[in-house]
Structure formats: C-alpha cells, structure tokens
Residue, then its C-alpha position, 0 to 999 in steps of 0.5 A: x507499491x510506489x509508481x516511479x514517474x518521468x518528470x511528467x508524471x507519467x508513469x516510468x514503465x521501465x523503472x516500475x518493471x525494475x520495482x516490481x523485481x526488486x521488491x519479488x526478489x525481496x520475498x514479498x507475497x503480493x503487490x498493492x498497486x495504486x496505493x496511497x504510496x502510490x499516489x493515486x489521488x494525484x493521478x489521471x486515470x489513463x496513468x492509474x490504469x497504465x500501472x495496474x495494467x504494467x503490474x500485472x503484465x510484468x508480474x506474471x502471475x509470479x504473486x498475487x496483484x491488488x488493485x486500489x480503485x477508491x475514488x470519490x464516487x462509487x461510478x468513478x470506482x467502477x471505472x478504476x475497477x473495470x480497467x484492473x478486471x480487464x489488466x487481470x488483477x487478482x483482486x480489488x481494494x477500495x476505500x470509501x469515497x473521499x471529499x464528502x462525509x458519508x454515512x454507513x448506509x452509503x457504504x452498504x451501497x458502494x461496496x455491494x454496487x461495486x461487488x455486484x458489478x466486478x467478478x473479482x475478490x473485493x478489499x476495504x480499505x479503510x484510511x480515515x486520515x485520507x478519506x474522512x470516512x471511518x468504517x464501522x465495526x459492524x458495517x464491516x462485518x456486515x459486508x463481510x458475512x454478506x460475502x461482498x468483501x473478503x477482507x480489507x487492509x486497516x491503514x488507521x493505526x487503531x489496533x484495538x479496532x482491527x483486533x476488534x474486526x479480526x476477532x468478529x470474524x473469527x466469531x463468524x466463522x468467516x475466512x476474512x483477509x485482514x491486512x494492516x497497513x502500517x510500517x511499524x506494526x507488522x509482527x503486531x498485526x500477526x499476533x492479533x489475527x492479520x493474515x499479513x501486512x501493507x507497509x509502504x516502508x517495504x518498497x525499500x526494506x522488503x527483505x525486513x519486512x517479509x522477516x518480520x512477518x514471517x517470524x511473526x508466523x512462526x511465532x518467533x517473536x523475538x525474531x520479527x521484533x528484530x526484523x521489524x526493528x531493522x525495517x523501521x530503520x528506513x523510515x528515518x530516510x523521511x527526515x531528510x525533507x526541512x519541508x512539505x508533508x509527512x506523505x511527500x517527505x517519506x515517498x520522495x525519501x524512498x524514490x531518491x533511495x531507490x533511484x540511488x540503488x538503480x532501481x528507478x530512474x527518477x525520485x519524481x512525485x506528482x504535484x501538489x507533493x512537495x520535491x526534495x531539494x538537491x541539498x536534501x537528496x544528498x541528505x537521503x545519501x548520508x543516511x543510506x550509509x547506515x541503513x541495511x544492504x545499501x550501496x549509495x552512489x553520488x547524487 
C-alpha cells in the first residue's frame, strides 16, 4: 500500500483511512502496509509506526494486515516490529538488512532473533534490487522448516528462483505463504505455487488485480490473462514522469491518480524521490481517460 503524505511528510490520516476502503472495496485479500511503495526507507520511525497503527485500526479486522519492519539492522527491526505487535498487526515481513552485503549466516541469525522475540507470523521479504541482500534457496527453506518463518513475498522478478522456493517446500511438506511482489506476473505466480501476489500497481487497479488472481485460482487462465493484461494498463501512469527514478515516476504517478479520484489529498512523496511537475500531472490526467473506471477531474 501506498502512505498518502501531507506536504510534510506526515502521514495523511484521512486519506490513508480513504485508501484502505477503496482498495477493500476492490476485493483485496490483505494490506502490506510499509512496503517499498510505501516508502519506508525514507520515513521516520514515529510516522512508520503511525501508519502500521492507522491501518490496523481502521482495518478493523475486515482482512489481514502485514506489517514490513525491514531496516538496516536486526535491533532497528525490532524496534519496527515491536510497534506493529503492539498496533495489532496480523503478521511481520522483513527484508534483509540493507547497506551492507551480508552473508547467509547473518541472515540465519536476523530472522530467527526477530522470531524469538515477537509472537506473530514472520514474512521474507526478499528484494535484492533495494537491499543488496539476495536470499538463498536453501537458506530459505532452512527458516522455513525451523518453522521461524511461514512464507515470504519474492520482489526479484526470478520466477525460476520462486518456483524453485515453492516447490522446496511442497517437497517439505511444509504450509509455506509464498507471495510474488510483482505487477505483471499475478496469474503466473498462481501457476507455480504463490498463494497470492503483492503488486503495488494494485493500489489503483485493485479490482484488476484480485480478477486476475482469482482467475488464476480457478484455473481460468485465459481470464486472469485478461485481467492481468487491464491491470498492467495503469502502469503506463508512470511514464508521465520526463525525469527521476522508476520508484519516484510510478508512486508519484498513482498518488496524482488517486488524488484525482478523491481518493487521498496529496500526490506527496518523501524526499530525496523526485515530484511530478504541474506539466507532468496533467499528463497523468490525459492518461487516465483510457485507463478502467477512471473519472479524472481537473488538475
């Protein structure tokens, strides 16, 4: 999920309130909350335990909320993680710590330390791209049939790798929650062995995804092949950013698309990522017009 800002960086209570019954309303199963679309690395910690305590809250219990406590050291994801346990978070993700390039046995002992310390279900998350730390196969599988964690969400666009940790721990006989965390991929992951998928492009094509996915479920393929196609069509709001990053473009992008739906109030994003400008905001409206169940208003 993305985190609606003011134009302080603080978090928008209201508008985050409004996300989370537009994305319920759009069927989704769940809600990762302080994601990498929900810019966590760029955000203090009193405003990350702000949003993981606002979701929950306002969830309700309605489905379940994942909390990412991933920081840049094991006593840092503690800290994140202690502060969703006491939000009421249903479960934890965590990625490897970033900054340095840390080794498997490093890992071993960040995982099991946060597991031995919180009572709740405990997530991979695996991103290498952000991290630098690219999890295992066997490292994996080893937290897995320890019983430290119960699945994790694979956000490296390797589906041989993920098909590769599905089918260990089919093997294993183990109930592993494999998640994919990509936009394009959804009926894909279904078909070899995710219980689900963690696309940030569903912040403003939830409806699409959930299609896709349960399709997928059904086994009707040619369906979610349908629906995954009319999801991917939102991630064409990127390109109406001339510069910055990719991660700047596309969360600038659906923030200016839900402010023009009512949605949230500001299409804010925390520093260093880069705005959009006024020109490229009205880009995002004329792109709009041919997306699905859009009803742009003027910039």
């Amino acid at each position: 999920m993305l985190t609606p800002l003011h134009r302080d960086e603080t978090v928008d209570q209201a508008s985050l309130r409004r996300l989370i019954d537009f994305l319920i309303d759009g069927g989704v199963h769940g809600i990762w909350v302080m994601g990498t679309t929900g810019e966590f690395p760029l955000l203090p910690e009193t405003e990350r335990a702000r949003a993981v305590a606002l979701t929950t809250e306002h969830v309700a219990g309605r489905i379940p909320v994942i909390a990412n406590v991933g920081d840049s050291s094991t006593a840092l994801a503690l800290r994140h993680a202690r502060h969703a346990v006491e939000a009421g978070a249903d479960a934890l993700a965590c990625t490897p710590p970033h900054y340095y390039l840390h080794s498997m046995d490093e890992m071993l002992a960040h995982y099991r330390e946060i597991r031995q310390a919180v009572d709740l279900p405990l997530l991979i998350y695996n991103i290498p791209q952000t991290v630098k730390v690219r999890m295992e196969l066997g490292t994996t599988l080893e937290l897995a049939e320890e019983g430290t964690v119960v699945g994790l969400k694979d956000s490296q666009n390797d589906l041989q790798w993920f098909r590769g940790v599905c089918t260990g721990a089919r093997e294993r006989g183990l109930d592993f929650r494999a998640f994919l965390g990509s936009a394009v991929l959804i009926d894909a992951a279904v078909a070899v062995g995710a219980i689900g998928s963690v696309p940030g492009v569903a912040n403003v094509a939830p409806r699409e995804c959930v299609e896709c996915h349960e399709a997928a479920e059904r086994g009707d393929f040619a369906a979610a092949a349908r629906a995954q196609e009319r999801a991917a069509l939102y991630q064409r709001l990127a390109t109406a950013a001339a510069g910055g990053s990719p991660n700047a473009a596309s969360f600038s992008a659906m923030k200016t698309y839900l402010r023009q739906r009512g949605i949230i109030a500001h299409n804010t994003v925390a520093a260093p990522l880069r705005p959009l400008t006024v020109e490229e905001e009205a880009r995002v409206v004329e792109l709009m017009k041919s997306l699905p169940e859009a009803v742009p208003a003027a910039v």
